[in-house]
C-alpha positions in Angstrom: -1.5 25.4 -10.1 -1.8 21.9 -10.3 -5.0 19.6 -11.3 -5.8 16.2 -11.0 -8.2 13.4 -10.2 -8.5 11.1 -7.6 -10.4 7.8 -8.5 -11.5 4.9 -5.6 -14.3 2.3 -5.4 -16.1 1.9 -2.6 -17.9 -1.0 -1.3 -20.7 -0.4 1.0 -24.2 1.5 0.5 -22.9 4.3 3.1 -19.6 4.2 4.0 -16.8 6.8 4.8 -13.8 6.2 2.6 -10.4 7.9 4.3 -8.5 9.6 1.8 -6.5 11.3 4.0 -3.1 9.7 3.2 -4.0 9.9 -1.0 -3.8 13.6 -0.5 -0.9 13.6 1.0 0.6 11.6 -2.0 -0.6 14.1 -4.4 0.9 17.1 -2.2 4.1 14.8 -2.2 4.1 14.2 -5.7 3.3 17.8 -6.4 6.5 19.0 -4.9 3.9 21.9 -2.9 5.8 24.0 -0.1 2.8 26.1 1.2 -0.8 26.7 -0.3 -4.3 25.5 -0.7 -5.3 21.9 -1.8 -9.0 21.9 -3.0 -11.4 19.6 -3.6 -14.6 19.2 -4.8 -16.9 15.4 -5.8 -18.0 14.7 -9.0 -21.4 13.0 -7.9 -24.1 14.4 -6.2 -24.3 11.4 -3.7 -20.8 11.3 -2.8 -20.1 14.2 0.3 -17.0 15.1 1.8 -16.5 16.0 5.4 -13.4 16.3 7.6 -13.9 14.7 11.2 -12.2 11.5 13.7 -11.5 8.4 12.5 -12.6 6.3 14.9 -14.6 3.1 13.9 -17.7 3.9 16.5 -18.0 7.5 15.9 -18.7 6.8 12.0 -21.1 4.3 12.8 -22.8 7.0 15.0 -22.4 9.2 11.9 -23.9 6.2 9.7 -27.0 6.3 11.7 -27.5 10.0 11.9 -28.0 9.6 8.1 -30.3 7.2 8.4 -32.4 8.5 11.1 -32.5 11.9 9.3 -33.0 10.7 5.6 -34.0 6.8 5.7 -33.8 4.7 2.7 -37.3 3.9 2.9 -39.4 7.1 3.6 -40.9 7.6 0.1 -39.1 10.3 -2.2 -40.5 11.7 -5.1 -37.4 12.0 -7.1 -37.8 8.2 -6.8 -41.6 7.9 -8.4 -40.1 7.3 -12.1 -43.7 7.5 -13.3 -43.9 11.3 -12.4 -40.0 12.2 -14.0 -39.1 12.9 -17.6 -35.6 11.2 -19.0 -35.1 8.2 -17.0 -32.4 6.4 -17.3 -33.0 2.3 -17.5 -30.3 2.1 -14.7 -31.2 4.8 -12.5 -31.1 3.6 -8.9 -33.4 4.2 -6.3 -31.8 7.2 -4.5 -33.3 9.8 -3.3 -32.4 9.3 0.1 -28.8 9.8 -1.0 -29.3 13.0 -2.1 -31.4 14.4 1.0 -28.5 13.2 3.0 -25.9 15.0 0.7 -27.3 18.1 1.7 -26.5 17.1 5.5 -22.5 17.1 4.1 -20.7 19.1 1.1 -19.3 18.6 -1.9 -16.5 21.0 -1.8 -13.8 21.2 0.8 -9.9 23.1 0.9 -7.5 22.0 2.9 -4.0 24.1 3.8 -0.8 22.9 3.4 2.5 24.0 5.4 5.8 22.7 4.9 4.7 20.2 2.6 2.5 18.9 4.8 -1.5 18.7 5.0 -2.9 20.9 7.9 -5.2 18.8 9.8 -5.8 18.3 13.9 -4.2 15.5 15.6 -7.4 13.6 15.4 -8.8 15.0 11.9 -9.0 12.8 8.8 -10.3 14.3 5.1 -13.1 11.7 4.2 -15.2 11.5 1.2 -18.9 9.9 2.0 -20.0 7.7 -0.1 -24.2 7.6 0.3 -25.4 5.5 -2.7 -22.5 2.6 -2.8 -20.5 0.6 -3.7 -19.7 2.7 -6.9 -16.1 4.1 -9.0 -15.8 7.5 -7.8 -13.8 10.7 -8.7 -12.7 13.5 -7.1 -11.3 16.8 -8.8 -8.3 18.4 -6.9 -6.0 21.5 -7.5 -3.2 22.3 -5.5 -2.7 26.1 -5.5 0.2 27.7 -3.7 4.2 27.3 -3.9 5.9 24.5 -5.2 9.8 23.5 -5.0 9.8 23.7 -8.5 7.5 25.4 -11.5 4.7 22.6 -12.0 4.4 21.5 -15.4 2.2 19.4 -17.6 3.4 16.0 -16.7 4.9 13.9 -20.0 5.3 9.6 -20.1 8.1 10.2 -17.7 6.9 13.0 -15.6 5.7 11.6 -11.9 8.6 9.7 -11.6 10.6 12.4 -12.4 9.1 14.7 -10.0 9.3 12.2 -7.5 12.9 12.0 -7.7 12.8 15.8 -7.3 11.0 15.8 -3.9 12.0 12.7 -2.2 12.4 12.6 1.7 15.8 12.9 3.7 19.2 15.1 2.6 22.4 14.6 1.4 23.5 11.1 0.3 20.4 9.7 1.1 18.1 12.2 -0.7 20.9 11.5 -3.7 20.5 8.0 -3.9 16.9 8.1 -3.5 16.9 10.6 -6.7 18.6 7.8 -9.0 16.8 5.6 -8.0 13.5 7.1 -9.3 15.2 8.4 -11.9 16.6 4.8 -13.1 12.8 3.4 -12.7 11.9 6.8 -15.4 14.7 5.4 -17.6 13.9 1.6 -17.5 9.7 1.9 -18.1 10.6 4.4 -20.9 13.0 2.2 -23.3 10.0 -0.8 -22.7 6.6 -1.7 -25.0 3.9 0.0 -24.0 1.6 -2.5 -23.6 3.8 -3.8 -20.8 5.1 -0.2 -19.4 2.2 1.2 -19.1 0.3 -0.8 -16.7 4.0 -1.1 -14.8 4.2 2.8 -14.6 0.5 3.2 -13.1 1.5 1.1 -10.3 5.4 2.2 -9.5 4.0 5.9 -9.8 0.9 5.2 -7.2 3.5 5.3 -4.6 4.8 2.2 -2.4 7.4 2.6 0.1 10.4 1.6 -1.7 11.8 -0.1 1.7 13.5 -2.6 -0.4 15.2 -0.1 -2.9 16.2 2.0 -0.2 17.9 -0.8 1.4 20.3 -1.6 -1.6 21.1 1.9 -1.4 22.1 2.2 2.4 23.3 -1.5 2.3 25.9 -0.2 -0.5 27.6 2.4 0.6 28.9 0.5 3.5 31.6 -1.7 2.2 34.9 -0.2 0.7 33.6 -0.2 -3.3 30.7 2.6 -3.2 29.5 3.2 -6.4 25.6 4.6 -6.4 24.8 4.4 -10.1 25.5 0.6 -9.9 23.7 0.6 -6.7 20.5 2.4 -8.1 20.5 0.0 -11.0 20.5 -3.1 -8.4 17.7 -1.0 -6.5 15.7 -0.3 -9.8 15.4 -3.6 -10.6 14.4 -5.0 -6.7 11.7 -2.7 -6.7 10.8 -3.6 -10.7 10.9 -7.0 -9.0 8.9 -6.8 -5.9 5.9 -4.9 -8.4 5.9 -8.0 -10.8 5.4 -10.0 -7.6 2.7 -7.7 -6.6 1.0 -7.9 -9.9 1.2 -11.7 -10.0 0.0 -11.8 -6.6 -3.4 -9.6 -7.4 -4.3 -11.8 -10.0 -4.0 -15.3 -7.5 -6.0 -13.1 -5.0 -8.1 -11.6 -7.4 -7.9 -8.1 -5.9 -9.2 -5.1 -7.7 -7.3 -2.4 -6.4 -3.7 -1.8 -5.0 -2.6 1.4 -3.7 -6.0 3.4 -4.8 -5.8 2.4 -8.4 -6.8 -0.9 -10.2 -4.6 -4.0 -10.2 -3.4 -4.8 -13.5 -5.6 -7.7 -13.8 -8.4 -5.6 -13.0 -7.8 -3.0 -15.5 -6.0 -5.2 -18.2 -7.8 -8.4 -17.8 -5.7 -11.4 -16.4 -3.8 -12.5 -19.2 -2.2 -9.1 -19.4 -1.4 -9.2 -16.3 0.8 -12.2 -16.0 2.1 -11.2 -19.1 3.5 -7.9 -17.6 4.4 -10.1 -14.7 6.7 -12.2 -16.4 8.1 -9.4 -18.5 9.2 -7.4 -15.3 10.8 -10.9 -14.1 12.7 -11.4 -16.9 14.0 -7.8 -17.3 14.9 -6.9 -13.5 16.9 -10.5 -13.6 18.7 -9.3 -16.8 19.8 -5.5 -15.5 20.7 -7.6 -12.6 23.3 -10.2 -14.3 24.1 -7.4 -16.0 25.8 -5.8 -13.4 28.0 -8.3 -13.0 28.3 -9.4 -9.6 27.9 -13.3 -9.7 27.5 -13.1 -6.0 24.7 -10.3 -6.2 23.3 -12.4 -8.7 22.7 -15.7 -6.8 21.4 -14.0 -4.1 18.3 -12.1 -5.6 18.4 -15.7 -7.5 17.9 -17.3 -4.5 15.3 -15.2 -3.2 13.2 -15.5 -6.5 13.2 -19.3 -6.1 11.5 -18.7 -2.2 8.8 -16.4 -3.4 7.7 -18.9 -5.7 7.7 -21.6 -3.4 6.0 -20.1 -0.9 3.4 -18.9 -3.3 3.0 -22.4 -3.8 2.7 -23.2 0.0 0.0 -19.9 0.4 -2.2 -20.9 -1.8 -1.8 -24.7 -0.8 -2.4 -23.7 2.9 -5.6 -22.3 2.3 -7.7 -25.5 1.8 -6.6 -24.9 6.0 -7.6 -21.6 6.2 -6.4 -19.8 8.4 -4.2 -21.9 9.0 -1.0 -21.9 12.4 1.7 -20.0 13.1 4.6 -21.7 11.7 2.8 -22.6 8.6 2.8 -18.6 8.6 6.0 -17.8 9.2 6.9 -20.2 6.6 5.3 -18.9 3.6 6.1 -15.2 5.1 10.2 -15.4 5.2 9.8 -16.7 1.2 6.9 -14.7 0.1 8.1 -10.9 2.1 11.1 -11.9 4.0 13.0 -13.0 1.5 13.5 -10.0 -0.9 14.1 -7.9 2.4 17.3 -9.8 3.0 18.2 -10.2 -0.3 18.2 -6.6 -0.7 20.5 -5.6 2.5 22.4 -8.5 1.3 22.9 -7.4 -2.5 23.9 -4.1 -1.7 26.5 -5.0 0.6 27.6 -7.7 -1.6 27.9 -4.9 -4.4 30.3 -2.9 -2.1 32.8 -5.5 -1.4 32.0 -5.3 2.2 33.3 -8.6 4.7 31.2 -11.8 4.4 30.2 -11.1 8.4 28.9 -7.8 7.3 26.8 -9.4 4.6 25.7 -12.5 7.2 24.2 -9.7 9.5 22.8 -7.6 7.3 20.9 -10.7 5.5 19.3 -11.6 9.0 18.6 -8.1 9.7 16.6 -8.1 6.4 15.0 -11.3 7.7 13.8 -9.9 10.6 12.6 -7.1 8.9 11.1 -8.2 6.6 8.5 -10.5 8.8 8.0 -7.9 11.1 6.9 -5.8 8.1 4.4 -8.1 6.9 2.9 -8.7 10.3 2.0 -5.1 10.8 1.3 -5.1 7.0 -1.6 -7.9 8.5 -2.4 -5.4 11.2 -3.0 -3.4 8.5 -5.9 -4.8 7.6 -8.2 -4.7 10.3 -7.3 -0.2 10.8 -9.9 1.5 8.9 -7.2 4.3 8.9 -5.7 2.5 6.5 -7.1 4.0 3.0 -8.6 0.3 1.9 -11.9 -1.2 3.0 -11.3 -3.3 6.5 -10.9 -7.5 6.2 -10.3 -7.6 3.2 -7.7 -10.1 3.8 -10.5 -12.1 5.4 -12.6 -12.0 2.5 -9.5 -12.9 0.2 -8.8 -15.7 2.4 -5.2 -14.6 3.1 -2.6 -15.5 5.7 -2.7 -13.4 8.4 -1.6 -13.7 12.1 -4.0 -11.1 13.8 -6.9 -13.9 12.3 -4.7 -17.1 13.1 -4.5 -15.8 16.7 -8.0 -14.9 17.3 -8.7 -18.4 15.9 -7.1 -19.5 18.4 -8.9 -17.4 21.4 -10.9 -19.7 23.9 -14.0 -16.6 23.6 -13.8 -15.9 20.3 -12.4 -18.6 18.3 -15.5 -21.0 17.9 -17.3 -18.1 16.2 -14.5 -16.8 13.7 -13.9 -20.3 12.7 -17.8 -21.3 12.4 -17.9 -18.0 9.9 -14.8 -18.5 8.0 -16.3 -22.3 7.4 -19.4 -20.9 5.6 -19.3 -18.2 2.7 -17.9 -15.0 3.5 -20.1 -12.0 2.3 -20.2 -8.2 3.9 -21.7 -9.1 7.2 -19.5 -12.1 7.9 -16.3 -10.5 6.9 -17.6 -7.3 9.3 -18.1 -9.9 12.1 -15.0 -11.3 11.7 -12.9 -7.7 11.8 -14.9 -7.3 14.8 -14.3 -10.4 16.5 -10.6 -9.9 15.6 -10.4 -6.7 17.0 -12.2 -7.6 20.3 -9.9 -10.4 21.1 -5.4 -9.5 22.3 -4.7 -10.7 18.8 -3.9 -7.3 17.5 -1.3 -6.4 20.1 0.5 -9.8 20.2 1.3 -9.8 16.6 2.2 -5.6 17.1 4.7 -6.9 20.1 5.9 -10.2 18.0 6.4 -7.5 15.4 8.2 -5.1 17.9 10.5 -8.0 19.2 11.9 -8.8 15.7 12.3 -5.6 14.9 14.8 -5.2 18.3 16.6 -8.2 17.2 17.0 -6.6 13.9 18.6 -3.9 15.3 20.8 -6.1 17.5 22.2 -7.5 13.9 23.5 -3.9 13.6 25.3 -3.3 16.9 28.9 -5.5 16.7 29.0 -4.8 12.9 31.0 -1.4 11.0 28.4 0.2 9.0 30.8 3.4 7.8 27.6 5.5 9.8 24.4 4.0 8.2 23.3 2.3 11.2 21.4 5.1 12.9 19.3 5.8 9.3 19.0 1.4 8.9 17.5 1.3 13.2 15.3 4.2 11.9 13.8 2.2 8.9 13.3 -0.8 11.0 11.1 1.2 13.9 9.1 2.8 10.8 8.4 -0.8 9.8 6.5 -1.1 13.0 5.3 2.1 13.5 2.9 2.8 10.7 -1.2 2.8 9.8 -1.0 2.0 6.0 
């Protein structure tokens, strides 16, 4: 048996936080075959209930509470006069804890084949009734695992990542050194700088750009996977120092279900564990010793400043055009992408046209991934709290286009004008989602994606292109 925690903050009074795809994590990380996953909430105004994720039905759910147990109706639990042991910051609650009753605080949910077992439509949601609050949730995972769970050391998650990671043969192989070369890099560093490093590469991520320095390197004549999982270690090492820089400009709080670095460390700490990860994944880089390899990560370092620079310039003209967009997305996203397809194959020796497509094949990608990344943002199936690029003031196309709508443009750009609290940022999302702004950028997405793919088709790939046109479609085709 395996326990943990799961810890989230939520943002809104009532609100039905979708954990759905964190359990899945933990039944990833746990390396689980078949069992039982149980849960049970820590609070007594916190519920959990498994039902459609479907933005309408939960506001039809929102109101049931209401109607049923209404903030206002008088509760005794509420008369402090009348109650013993008050706390000085004891809310005004008791509303939240009639409708508790409506839900439960315990729920199991089965696992087969290393999956979750849920219904096409069902998502696992825990209810928040009393927000926005930190909330915890205690889980086991009962049942059999690939391998005997254990008590977890420093190096542990990473560790048994490596164990279960997706795919077979080579793939499965490559994607095992390369977790295992992330263990062996955070555990030779300080602490104070490893630690907060380790808490975000072990919340998860995709490693899209890892994985395509691996593929990218096995296709030229000189294969050598340790060097290539070094080179892959240090993108991703990369891309998370980019990530922690970037949650400090933005000043977001969480990233992947946890706290940013700044958030948790305070913001000095968190450039400073910034720079640190710069500086090293540059060094295991030149220390590979591919000049070639090394100019071109170079190279892409020098674009993700710059158009850092440019995003936060550009939003004095929030939210700003399309080619102002795509400019500061092919630096800040686009540029690591094809940096990383171009490494790899630079790594192993394969022809300069090789290494030409692949770059622009990264390219591609790499916008298309951070459109639908900005699709992201308006699915409340995606595990974080709906516009929150909106109330960050972030690029995004879905909001650029919308803007731009004839119906609904004069409104988002009226509210986006004035400051942006709950009810503004909701209108927003809605006005967003009512317009065709969310399937042109899915088909502008879908279109580079294709031309991807078209990079791949006059090229030799020694057999990766089937696994590299599957990567690209899962760019497009995903909810979180």
């Amino acid at each position: 048996m395996i326990a943990n925690r799961v810890r989230f903050e939520t943002t809104h009074t009532t609100e039905f936080v979708d954990i759905t795809n964190r359990l899945r994590d933990e039944v990833r990380r746990s390396g689980m075959r078949m069992g039982r996953l149980h849960l049970q909430s820590l609070h007594t105004t916190l519920g959990l209930a498994v039902n459609e994720n479907e933005p309408l039905l939960l506001r039809d759910f929102e109101g049931m509470l209401a109607r049923l147990a209404p903030a206002n109706a008088g509760y005794e639990h509420d008369d402090f006069a009348r109650r013993f042991d008050i706390a000085l910051d004891e809310p005004v609650n008791g509303h939240a804890h009639c409708r508790q009753l409506l839900l439960t605080g315990f729920a199991t949910v089965l696992v087969e084949d290393s999956e979750l077992v849920l219904g096409r439509w069902q998502s696992v949601f825990a209810v928040e009734l009393d927000g926005p609050r930190h909330r915890e949730l205690a889980i086991q995972l009962d049942g059999e695992f690939a391998s005997p769970p254990r008590s977890p050391g420093k190096a542990a998650p990473l560790a048994k990542r490596a164990r279960n990671g997706g795919g077979n043969g080579a793939g499965n192989i490559g994607h095992d050194l390369i977790e295992l070369e992330l263990a062996r890099q955070l555990l030779v560093d300080p602490g104070p700088v490893s630690e907060p490093m380790r808490r975000l590469v072990e919340a998860g991520g995709k490693r899209l750009r890892p994985k395509l320095v691996q593929l990218t390197a096995g296709i030229g004549p000189r294969s050598e996977p340790l060097r290539a999982a070094s080179l892959a270690a240090a993108v991703e090492l990369l891309h998370n120092a980019t990530l922690i820089h970037d949650d400090y400009v933005d000043e977001s709080t969480h990233r992947r279900g946890r706290p940013t670095v700044a958030a948790a460390e305070g913001p000095e700490r968190a450039i400073a564990v910034g720079d640190y990860y710069f500086a090293k994944a540059t060094r295991l880089i030149a220390e590979i010793g591919n000049r070639a390899v090394t100019s071109t990560i170079a190279e892409a370092l020098d674009a993700i400043c710059a158009s850092q620079i440019d995003d936060v310039a550009l939003r004095g003209r929030y939210p700003g055009d399309h080619d102002s967009y795509l400019r500061v997305v092919r630096g800040k996203t686009a540029a690591l992408f094809a940096a990383a397809c171009a490494s790899g194959a630079l790594l192993s020796e394969a022809s300069p046209e090789i290494v030409a497509s692949l770059r622009r094949y990264g390219d591609l990608l790499g916008v298309a991934f951070q459109m639908v990344d900005d699709l992201v943002d308006f699915s409340p199936s995606s595990g974080k709290p709906v516009g929150l690029d909106i109330r960050q003031r972030v690029l995004s196309l879905p909001l650029i286009y919308a803007a731009e709508d004839r119906k609904v443009g004069p409104e988002i750009r009226r509210l986006l004008e004035g400051n942006l609290g709950d009810a503004e940022v909701g209108r927003v999302a809605d006005l967003v989602a009512s317009s065709d702004a969310l399937e042109r950028v899915r088909g502008e997405a879908q279109a580079l994606v294709d031309a991807a793919v078209r990079e791949l088709e006059t090229i030799e790939l020694d057999g990766w292109r089937p696994t590299l046109i599957r990567l690209a479609h899962s760019a497009v085709d995903r909810l979180s």
